[in-house]
C-alpha positions as CSV (number, residue, x, y, z in Angstrom):
1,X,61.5,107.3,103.9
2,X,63.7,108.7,100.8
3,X,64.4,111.9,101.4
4,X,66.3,114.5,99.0
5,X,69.9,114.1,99.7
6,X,69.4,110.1,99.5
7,X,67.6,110.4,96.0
8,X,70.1,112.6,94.5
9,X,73.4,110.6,95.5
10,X,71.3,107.8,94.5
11,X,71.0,109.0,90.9
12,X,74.8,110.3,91.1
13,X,75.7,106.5,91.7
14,X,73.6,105.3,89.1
15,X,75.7,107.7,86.8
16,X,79.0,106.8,88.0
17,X,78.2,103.0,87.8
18,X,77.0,103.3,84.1
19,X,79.8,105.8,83.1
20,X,81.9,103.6,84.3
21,X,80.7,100.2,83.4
22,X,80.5,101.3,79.7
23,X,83.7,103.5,79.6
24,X,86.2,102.6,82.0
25,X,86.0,98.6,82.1
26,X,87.8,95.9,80.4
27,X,86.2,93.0,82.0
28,X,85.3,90.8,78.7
29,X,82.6,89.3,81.2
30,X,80.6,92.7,81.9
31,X,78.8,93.3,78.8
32,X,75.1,94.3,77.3
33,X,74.5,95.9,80.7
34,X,72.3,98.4,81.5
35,X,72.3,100.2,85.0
36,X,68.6,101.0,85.5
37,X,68.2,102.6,88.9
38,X,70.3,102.5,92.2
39,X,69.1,102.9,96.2
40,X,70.8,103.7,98.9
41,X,69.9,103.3,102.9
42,X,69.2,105.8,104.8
43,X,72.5,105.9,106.9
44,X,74.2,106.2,103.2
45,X,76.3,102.9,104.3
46,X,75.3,100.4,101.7
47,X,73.8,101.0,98.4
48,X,72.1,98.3,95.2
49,X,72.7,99.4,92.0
50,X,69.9,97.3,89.8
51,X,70.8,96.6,86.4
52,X,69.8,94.9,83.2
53,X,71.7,92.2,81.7
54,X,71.1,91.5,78.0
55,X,71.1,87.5,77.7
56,X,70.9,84.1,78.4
57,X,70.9,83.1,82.6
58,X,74.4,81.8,82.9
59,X,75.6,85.2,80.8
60,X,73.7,86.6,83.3
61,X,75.0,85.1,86.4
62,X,78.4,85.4,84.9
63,X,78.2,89.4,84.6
64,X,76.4,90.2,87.9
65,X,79.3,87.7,89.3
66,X,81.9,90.1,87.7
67,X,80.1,93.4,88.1
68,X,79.8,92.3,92.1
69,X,83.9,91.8,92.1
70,X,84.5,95.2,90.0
71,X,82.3,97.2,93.1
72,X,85.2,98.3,94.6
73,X,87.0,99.9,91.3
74,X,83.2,101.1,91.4
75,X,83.3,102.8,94.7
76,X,86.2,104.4,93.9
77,X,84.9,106.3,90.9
78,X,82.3,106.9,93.3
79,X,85.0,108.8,95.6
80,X,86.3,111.1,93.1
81,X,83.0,111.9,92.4
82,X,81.6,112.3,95.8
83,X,82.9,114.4,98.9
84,X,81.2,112.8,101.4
85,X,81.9,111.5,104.9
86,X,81.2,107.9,104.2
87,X,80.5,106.0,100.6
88,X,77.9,103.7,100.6
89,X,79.2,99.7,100.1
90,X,78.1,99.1,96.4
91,X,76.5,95.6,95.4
92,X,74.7,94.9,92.1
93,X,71.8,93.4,92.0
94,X,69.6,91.8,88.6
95,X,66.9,93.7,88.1
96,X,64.2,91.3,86.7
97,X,61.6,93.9,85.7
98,X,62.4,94.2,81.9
99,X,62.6,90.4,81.4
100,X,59.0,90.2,83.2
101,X,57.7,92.9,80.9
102,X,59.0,91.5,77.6
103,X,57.3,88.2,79.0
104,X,53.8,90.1,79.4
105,X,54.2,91.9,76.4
106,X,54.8,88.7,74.4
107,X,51.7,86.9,76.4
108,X,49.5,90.0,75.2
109,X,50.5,89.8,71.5
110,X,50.3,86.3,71.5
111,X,46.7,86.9,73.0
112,X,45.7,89.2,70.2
113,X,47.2,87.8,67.5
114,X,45.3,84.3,68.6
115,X,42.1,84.5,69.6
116,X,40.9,81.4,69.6
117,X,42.7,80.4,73.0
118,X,40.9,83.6,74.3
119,X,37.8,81.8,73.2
120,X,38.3,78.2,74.8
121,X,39.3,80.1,78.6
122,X,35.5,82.0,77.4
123,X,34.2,78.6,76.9
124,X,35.1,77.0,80.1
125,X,33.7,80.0,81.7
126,X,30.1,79.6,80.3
127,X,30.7,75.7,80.9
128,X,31.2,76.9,85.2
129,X,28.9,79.1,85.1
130,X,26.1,76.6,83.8
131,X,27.3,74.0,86.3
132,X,26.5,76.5,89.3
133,X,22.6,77.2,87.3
134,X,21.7,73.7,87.2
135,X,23.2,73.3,91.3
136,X,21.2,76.6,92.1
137,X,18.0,75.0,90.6
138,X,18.7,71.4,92.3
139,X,18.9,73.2,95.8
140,X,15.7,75.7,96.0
141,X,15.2,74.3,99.9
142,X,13.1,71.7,99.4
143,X,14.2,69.0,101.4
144,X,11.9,66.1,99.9
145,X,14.5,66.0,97.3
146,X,17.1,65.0,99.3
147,X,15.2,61.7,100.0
148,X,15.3,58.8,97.8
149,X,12.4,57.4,96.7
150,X,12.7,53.2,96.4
C-alpha cells in the first residue's frame, strides 16, 4: 500500500534523477532519456526509477547499462536533497510503456488509413459464422442422419 510519505519521496527521486541525468552528467552513453516515474518499497530501502530511452535496443541496453553504474553519483544527489534516515538503493529500470503505445497508435492509423484489411478479418468472420449455420442445421437431433444409407 503506497502511502503519502512513500509517494512524495517517490516524486522527489524522480526529480533528482531527471535533474540530474540531464544537468549534472557527462556520460556520452546516457542520452535521449526520459525519467518517467519512480517507486519506492515500503521500508524506503530500494527504489526503480523507470525511464524512457529514445532509440534503437542496443542504444537502449547501452544507456540503462550506464544509467545503472551512475546510481550511486545518483544517490548522492539524492542525499543532499533528502534528510532522511536511510536512502533507498537506486536501480533503473526500461520502462516499455511508450514504445507499446507508439506500437498501438501506429496499428490504429494503419487500421484507418487501410480499411480493406479491416474488411478481409470481417470476411473471415461471416465465412465462421456460416460454417457454425450450416453445422447447426446438420445436427437438429435426429439421429437417422447419422446412419449411412448403402
Amino acid at each position: 500500500m503506497k502511502t503519502h510519505r512513500t509517494a512524495r519521496i517517490a516524486e522527489v527521486i524522480r526529480e533528482v534523477a531527471s535533474e540530474t541525468i540531464l544537468f549534472k552528467m557527462s556520460d556520452p552513453r546516457i542520452s535521449m532519456v526520459t525519467v518517467l516515474r519512480a517507486e519506492v518499497s515500503g521500508d524506503l530501502q530500494h527504489g526503480k526509477i523507470y525511464v524512457s530511452v529514445m532509440g534503437d535496443e542496443e542504444h537502449q541496453k547501452e544507456t540503462l547499462y550506464a544509467l545503472n553504474g551512475a546510481a550511486g553519483f545518483v544517490q548522492s544527489q539524492l542525499a543532499d536533497r533528502m534528510k532522511t534516515r536511510f536512502l533507498p538503493v537506486l536501480t533503473f529500470v526500461l520502462d516499455q510503456g511508450v514504445k507499446k503505445s507508439l506500437e498501438i497508435s501506429k496499428l490504429i492509423q494503419e487500421a484507418l488509413t487501410n480499411p480493406s484489411k479491416l474488411s478481409d478479418s470481417d470476411q473471415i468472420k461471416e465465412e465462421e459464422e456460416e460454417a457454425d449455420d450450416v453445422e447447426q442445421e446438420d445436427s437438429d437431433g435426429d439421429p437417422s442422419d447419422l446412419v449411412k444409407e448403402e
